[in-house]
Short mmCIF file of the C-alpha atoms (twelve columns), coordinates in Angstrom:
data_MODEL
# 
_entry.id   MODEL 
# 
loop_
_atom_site.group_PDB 
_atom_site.id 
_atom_site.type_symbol 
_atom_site.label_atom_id 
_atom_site.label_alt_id 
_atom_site.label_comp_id 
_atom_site.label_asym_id 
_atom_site.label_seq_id 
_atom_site.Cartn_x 
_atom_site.Cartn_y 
_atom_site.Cartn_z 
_atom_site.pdbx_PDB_model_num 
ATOM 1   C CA . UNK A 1   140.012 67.834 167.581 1 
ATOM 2   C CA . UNK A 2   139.261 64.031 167.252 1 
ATOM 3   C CA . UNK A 3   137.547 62.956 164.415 1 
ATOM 4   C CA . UNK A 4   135.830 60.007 162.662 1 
ATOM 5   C CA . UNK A 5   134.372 58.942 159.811 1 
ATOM 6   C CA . UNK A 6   130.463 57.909 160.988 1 
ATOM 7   C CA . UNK A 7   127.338 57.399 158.788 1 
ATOM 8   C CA . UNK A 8   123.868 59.290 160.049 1 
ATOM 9   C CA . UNK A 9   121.689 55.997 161.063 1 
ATOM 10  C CA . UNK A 10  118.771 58.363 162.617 1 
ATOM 11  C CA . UNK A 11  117.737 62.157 162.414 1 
ATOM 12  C CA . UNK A 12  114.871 62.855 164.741 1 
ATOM 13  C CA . UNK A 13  113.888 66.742 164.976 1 
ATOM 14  C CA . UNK A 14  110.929 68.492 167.067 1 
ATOM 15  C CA . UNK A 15  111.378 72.448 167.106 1 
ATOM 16  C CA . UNK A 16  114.539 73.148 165.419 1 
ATOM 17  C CA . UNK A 17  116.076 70.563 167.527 1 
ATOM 18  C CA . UNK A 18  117.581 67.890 166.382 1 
ATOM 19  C CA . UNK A 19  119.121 64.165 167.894 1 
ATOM 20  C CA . UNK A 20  121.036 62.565 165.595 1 
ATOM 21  C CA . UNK A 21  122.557 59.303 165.666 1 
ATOM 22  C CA . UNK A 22  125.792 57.633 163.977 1 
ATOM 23  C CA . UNK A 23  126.875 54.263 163.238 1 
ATOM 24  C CA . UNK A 24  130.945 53.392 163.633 1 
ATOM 25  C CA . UNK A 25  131.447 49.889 162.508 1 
ATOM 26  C CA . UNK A 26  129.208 48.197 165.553 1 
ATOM 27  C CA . UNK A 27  129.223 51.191 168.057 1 
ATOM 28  C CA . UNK A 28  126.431 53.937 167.763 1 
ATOM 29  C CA . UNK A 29  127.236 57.825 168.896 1 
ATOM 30  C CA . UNK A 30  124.531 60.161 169.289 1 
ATOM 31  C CA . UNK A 31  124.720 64.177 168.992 1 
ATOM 32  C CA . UNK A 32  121.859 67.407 169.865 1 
ATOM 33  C CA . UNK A 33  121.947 70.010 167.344 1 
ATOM 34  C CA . UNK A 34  120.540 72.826 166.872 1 
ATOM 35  C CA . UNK A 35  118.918 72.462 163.344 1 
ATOM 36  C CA . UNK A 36  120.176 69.974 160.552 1 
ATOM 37  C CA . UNK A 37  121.459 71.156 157.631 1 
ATOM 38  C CA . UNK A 38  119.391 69.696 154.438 1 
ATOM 39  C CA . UNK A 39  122.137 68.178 152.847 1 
ATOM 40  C CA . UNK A 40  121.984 65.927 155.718 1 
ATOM 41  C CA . UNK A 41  120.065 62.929 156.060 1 
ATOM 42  C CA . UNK A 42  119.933 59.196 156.927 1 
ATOM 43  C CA . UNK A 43  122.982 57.185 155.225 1 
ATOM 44  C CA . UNK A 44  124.910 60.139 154.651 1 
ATOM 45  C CA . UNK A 45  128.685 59.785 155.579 1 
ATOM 46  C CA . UNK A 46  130.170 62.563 158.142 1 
ATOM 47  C CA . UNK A 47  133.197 62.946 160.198 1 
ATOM 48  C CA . UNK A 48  131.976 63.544 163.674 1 
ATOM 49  C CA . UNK A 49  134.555 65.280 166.485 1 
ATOM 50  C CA . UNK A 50  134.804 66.282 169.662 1 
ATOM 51  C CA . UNK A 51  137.482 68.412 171.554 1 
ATOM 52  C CA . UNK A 52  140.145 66.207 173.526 1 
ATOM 53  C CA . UNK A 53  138.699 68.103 176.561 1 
ATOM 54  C CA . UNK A 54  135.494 66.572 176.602 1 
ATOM 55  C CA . UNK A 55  136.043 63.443 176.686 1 
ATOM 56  C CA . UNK A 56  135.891 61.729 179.783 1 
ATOM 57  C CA . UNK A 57  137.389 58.755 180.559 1 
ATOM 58  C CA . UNK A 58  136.162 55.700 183.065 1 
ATOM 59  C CA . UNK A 59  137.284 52.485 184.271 1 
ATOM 60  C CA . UNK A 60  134.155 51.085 183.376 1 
ATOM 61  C CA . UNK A 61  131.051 51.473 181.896 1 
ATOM 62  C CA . UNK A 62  128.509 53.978 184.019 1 
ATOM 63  C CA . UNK A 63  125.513 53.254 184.643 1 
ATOM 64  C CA . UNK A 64  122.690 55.746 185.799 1 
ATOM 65  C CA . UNK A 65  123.562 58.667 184.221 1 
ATOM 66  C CA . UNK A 66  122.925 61.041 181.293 1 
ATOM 67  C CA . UNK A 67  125.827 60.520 178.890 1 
ATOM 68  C CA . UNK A 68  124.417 57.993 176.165 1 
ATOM 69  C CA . UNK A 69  127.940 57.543 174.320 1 
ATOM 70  C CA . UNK A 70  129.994 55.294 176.085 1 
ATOM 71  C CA . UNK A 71  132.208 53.542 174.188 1 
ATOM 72  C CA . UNK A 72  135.012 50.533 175.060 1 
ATOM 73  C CA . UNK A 73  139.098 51.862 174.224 1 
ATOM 74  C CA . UNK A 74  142.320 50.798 174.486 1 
ATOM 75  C CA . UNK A 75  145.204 53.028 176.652 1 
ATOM 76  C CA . UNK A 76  147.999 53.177 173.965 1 
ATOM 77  C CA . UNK A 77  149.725 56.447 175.498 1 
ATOM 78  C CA . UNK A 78  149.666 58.067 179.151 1 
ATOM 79  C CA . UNK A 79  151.517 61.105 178.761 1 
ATOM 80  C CA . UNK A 80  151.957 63.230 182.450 1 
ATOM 81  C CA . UNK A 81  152.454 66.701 182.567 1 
ATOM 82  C CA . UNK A 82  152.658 68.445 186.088 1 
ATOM 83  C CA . UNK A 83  149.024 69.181 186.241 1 
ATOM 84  C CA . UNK A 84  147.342 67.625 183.012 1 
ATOM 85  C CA . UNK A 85  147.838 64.522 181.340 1 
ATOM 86  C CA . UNK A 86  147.269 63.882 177.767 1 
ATOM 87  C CA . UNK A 87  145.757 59.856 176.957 1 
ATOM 88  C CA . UNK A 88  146.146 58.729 173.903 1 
ATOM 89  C CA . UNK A 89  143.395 55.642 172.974 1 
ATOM 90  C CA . UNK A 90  142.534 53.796 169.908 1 
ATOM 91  C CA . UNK A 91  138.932 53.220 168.549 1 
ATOM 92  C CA . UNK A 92  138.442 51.641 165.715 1 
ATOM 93  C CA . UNK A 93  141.988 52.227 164.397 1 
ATOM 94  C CA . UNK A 94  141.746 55.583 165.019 1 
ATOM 95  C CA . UNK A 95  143.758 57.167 167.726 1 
ATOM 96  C CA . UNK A 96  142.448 59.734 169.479 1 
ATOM 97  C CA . UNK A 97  142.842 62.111 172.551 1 
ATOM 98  C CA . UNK A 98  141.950 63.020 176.375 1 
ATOM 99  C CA . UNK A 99  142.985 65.476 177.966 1 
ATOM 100 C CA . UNK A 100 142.297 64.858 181.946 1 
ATOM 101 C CA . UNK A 101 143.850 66.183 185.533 1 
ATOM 102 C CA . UNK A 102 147.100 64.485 186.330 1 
ATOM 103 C CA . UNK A 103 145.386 63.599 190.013 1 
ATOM 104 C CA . UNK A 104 142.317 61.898 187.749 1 
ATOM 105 C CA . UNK A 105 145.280 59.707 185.636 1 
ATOM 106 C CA . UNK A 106 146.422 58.671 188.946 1 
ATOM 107 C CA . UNK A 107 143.696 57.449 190.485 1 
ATOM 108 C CA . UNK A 108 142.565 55.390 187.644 1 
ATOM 109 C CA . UNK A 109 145.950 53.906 186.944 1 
ATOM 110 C CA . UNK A 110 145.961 54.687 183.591 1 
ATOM 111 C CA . UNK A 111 148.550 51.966 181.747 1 
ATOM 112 C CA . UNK A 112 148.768 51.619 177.802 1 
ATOM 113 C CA . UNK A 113 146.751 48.486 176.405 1 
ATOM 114 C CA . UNK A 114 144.424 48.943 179.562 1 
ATOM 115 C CA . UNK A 115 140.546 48.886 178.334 1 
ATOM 116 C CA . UNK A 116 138.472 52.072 179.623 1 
ATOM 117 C CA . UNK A 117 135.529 53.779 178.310 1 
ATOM 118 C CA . UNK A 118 135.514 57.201 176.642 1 
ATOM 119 C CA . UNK A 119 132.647 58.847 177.504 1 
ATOM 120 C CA . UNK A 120 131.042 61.737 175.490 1 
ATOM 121 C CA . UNK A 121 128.082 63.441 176.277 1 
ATOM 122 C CA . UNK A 122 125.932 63.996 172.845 1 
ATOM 123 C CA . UNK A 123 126.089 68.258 173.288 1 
ATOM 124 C CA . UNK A 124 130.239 67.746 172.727 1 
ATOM 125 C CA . UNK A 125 130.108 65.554 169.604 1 
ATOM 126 C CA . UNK A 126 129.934 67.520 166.373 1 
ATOM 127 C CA . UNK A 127 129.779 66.928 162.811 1 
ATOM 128 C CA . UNK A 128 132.785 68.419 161.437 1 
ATOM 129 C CA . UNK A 129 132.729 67.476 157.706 1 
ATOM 130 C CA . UNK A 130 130.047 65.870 155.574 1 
ATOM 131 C CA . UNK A 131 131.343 63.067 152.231 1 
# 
């Protein structure tokens, strides 16, 4: 599982229901969950996560469509398997995985120190551990 350290910037709830956003130096993530715990609240420090298989990865930033994290990477390792490839990325100095089609690496071209965008749609992101 990827992981980073994130502090809670927003919690807003309606029906056990929650949407709760992060701050990661100057990028902002944003998860749904199911009810907030109470030792949760704005300015606490978590580690949020998400499994390597749902992240998706994009040339550029999208446009039009429902997945609010998008966040700017860099390619540090492109690592082929016969049908999956594993992409290794850095964000801020943390280095995290993808795990995509080999066909999908292909067409994108995927090189190390090549920008993309991890994209994460805010039902994958998790908080993992709370500080």
């Amino acid at each position: 599982m990827n992981t980073i350290r994130a502090t809670i910037t927003e919690i807003a709830s309606k029906d056990k229901v929650s949407v709760v956003s992060f701050s990661v130096a100057q990028e902002r993530l944003e998860m749904i969950s199911l009810g907030v715990g109470e030792a949760l609240a704005e300015g606490s420090t978590v580690y949020v996560g998400v499994k390597a298989s749902n992240i998706i990865l994009s040339a550029s930033r999208v446009r039009d469509v429902s997945i609010t994290n998008q966040i700017e990477v860099t390619v540090a390792s492109v690592t082929m398997g016969s049908l999956l490839c594993s992409v290794l990325f850095t964000f801020e100095g943390v280095t995290w995985e993808s795990i995509v089609t080999r066909k999908s690496a292909e067409t994108m071209q995927l090189r190390v120190d090549t920008s993309i965008y991890m994209l994460i749609k805010s039902s994958d992101l998790s908080i993992v551990g709370v500080l």
